[in-house]
N, C-alpha and C positions, 0 to 999 in steps of 0.2 A: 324306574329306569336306571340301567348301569352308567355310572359314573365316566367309564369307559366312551360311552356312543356320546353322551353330552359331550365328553371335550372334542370327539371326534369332529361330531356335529360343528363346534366353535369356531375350530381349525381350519374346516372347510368351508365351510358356508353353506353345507346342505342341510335339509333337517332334519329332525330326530328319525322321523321316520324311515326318508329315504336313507338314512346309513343304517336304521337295522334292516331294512328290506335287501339292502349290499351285501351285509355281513352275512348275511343268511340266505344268500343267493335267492331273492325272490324278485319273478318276472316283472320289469319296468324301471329299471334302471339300467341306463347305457351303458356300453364297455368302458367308455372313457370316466365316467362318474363313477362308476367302479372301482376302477383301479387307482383314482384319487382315493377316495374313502379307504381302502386298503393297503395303502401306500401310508396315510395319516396312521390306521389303526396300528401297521407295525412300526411308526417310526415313537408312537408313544405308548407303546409296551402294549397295550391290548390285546394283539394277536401274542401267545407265547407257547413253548413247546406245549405246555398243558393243557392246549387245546388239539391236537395233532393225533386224531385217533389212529388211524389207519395209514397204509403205504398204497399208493397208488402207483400201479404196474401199467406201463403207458407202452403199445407198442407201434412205433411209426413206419407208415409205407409209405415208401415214394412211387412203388409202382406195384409192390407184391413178390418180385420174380425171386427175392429171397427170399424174406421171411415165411414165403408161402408152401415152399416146396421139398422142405429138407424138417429132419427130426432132428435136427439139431438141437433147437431154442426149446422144446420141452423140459431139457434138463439144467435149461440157463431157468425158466420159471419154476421148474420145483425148490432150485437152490433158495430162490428170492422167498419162497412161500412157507419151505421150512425154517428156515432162519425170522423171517419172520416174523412169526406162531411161537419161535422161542421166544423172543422179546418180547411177547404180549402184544403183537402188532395186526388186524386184519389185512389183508391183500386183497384188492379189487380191481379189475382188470379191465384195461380199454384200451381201443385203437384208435387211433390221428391214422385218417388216410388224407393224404395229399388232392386224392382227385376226389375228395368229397365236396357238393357244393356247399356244406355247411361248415365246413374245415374248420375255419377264422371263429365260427362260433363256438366248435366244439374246443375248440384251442384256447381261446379264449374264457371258458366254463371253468378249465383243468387249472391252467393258472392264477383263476382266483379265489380257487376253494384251500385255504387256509387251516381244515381240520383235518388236510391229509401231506404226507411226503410222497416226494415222485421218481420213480425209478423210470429213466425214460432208455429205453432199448433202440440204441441210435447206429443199427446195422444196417440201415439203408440211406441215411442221412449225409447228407453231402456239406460242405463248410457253408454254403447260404443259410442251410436250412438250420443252424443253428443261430442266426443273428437274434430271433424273437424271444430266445433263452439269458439275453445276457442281462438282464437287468432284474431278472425273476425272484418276486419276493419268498416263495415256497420253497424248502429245503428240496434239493435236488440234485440227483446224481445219474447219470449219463453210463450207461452198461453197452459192452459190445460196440463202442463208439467214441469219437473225442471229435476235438475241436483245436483248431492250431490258430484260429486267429480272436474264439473267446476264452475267456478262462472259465472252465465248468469241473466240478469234482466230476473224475470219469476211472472205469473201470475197463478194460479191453485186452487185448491177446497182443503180445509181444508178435506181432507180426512180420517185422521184418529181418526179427535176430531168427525166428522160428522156420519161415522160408531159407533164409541161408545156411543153416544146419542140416534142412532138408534135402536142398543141394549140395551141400558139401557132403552128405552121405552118397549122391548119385555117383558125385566124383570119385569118394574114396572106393566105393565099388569097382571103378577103372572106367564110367563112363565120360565121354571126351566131346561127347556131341547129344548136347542137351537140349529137347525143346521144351514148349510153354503152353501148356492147356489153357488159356485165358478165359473169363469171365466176358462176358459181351459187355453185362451192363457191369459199370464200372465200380463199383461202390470201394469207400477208404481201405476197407480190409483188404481188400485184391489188388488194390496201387500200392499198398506197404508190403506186401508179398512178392510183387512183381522186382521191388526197389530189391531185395533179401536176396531173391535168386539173382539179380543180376552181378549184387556185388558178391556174390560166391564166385559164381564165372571169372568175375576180373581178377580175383584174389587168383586165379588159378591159371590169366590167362586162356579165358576162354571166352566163347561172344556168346550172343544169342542172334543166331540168323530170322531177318526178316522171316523166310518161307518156315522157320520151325516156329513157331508161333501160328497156334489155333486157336479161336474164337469160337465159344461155345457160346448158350445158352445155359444157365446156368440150372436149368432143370435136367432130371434122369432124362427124359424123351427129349429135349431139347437138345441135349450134348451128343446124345447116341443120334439123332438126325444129323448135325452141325457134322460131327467127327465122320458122318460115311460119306457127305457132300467130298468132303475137305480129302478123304482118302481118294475117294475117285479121280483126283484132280495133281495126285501127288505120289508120287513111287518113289522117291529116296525118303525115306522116314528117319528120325535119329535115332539113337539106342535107347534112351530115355526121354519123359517126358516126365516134367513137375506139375503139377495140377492146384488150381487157385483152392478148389474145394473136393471132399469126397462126392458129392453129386454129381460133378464135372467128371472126374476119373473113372467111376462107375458107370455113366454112361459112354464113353469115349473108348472105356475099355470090352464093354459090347460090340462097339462098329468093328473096331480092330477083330477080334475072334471070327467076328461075322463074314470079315474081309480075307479070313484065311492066316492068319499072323497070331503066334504064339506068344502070351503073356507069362511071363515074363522071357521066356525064349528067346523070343525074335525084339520084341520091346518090353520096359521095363517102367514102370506108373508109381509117381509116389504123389499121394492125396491130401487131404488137409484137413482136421477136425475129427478123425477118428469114431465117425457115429457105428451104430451097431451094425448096419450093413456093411461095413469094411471088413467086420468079423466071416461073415457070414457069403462072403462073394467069394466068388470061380474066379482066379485063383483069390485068397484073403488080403485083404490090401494091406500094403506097407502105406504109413500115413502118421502124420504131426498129430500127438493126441494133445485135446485144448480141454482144460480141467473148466468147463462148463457149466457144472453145477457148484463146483466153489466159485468160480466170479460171482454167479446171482449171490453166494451167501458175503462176499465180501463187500459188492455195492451195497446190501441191505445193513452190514455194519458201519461202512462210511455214514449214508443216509443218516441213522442214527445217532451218529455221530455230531452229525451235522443239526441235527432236529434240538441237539441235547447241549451244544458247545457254541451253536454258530456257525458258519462256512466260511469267515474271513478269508481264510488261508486256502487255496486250492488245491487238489493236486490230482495225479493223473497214474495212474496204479495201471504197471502193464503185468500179466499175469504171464509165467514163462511155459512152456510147453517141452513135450519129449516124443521123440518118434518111436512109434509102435513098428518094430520090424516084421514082417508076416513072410509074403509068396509072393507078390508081385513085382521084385526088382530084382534082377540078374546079376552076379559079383562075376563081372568080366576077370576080374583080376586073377580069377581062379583057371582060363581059359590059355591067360598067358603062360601061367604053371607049368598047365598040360601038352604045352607046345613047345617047351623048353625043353 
């Protein structure tokens, strides 16, 4: 018997056996006797990085309607799998859905297997839903997500410095009347987006009107349904419109065409995250590219980091972006030119 389980065992008061049946996740021991024994193993060295084979890629849903519908997050998981596979690490891959009846179990399994780190994908994740994170014995780092009232190592997109560069290009264009493709469902990335665009506007002396604000659905059919409700109901349109995401834009910018209104002509669409549809769409979209595949590789170096050093020290790493200029936004400014 390892020396290790005996003092555990001491510590606790469980026995030998129920702490190796713990440490080795095997059925009949409770969550709470668990996380005692596990709690004891790491605070007297037996749990240590040189047990820690693998990275564990966790992705959470609160509901689906992101992570499910966009090609985004493919190249935030290659990032994670190549890097990796350099450092000798496997990657194995699970989803926490919120509306599962087994959730709390499944939740509970992830945090107390101790022979892996966890990269937890927190794009859907709201500030609640990180309370069950804060005390977590597992090296753990937080991709596409933070937290303002836990401290968690987190990696995510400069989001609100990225939005207001993106309006500030509508501006520099010569547009004066800007509106806002919104996200229905709310998630942190599209509130620090929203916060970016607006402080462009004020820097500039401009608003964002109630009725320029649209509410999409944040899926392609979702937004192109949303956006032809919303057009039928509205005939003063602005010259531009800022969009929370490229799914949003791309759908939104079908109702418009469909509606008789030229992109960028008549309106002008600038989107967000730069996926390969943006390339590839009537007209090509102008849109914030978000270096996606380097985040995954950077969380996977925190993590490591953190497996190898510790995590005393937290931090919170925003990764900055750049606008890819295409066909979809109109340089009024050129119109004033030709009128002079």
């Amino acid at each position: 018997m390892k020396k290790g389980i005996r003092e555990i065992s001491e510590t606790t008061g469980y026995s030998l056996a129920t702490v190796s049946n713990a440490l080795n996740h095997r059925r009949g021991v409770n969550n709470q006797t668990s996380a005692r024994i596990f709690q004891a193993a790491q605070e007297l060295g037996y749990l240590g990085s040189r047990r820690i084979t693998k990275i564990r890629f966790v992705t959470y849903k609160k509901n689906g309607m992101i992570i499910e519908d966009t090609p985004f997050f493919p190249a935030l998981i290659d990032g994670v799998e190549k890097e990796a596979r350099l450092s000798g690490y496997e990657t194995v891959f699970c989803t926490l859905d919120q509306r599962s009846p087994d959730y709390k179990e499944q939740l509970s399994t992830i945090l107390n297997d101790h022979t892996a780190g966890m990269i937890l994908l927190g794009t859907e994740m709201m500030e609640e839903d990180y309370r069950v994170y804060q005390n977590v014995k597992i090296p753990l780092v937080v991709l596409d997500g933070w937290c303002d009232a836990v401290n968690l190592d987190s990696v995510f997109i400069s989001n609100a410095d990225s939005a207001f560069q993106a309006t500030k290009y509508l501006i520099d264009q010569g547009h004066r009347h800007i509106g806002y493709l919104k996200g229905k469902f709310r998630i942190k990335n599209f509130g620090q987006r929203s916060i970016g665009m607006q402080q462009a506007l004020r820097k500039h002396s401009l608003t964002l009107e109630h009725d320029d604000v649209v509410p999409l659905v944040a899926t392609m059919e979702g937004a192109y349904q949303d956006m032809k409700a919303w057009l039928y109901a509205h005939d003063k349109l602005p010259t531009a419109f800022f969009a929370d995401n490229d799914v949003i834009a791309l759908g939104a910018i079908r109702a418009l065409k469909e509606a008789g209104y030229r992109v960028p002509g008549d309106i002008s669409v600038i989107g967000f995250d730069d996926l390969l549809l943006a390339e590839a769409s009537s007209p090509r979209l102008t849109t914030v590219h978000v270096y996606n595949q380097e985040m995954g590789r950077l969380a996977v170096c925190k993590l490591i980091d953190v497996m190898k050093k510790g995590g005393r020290v937290k931090t919170k790493t925003q990764v900055c972006t750049e606008i890819v200029k295409r066909e979809s936004v109109r340089n009024l400014n050129e119109l004033s030119v030709e009128g002079s």
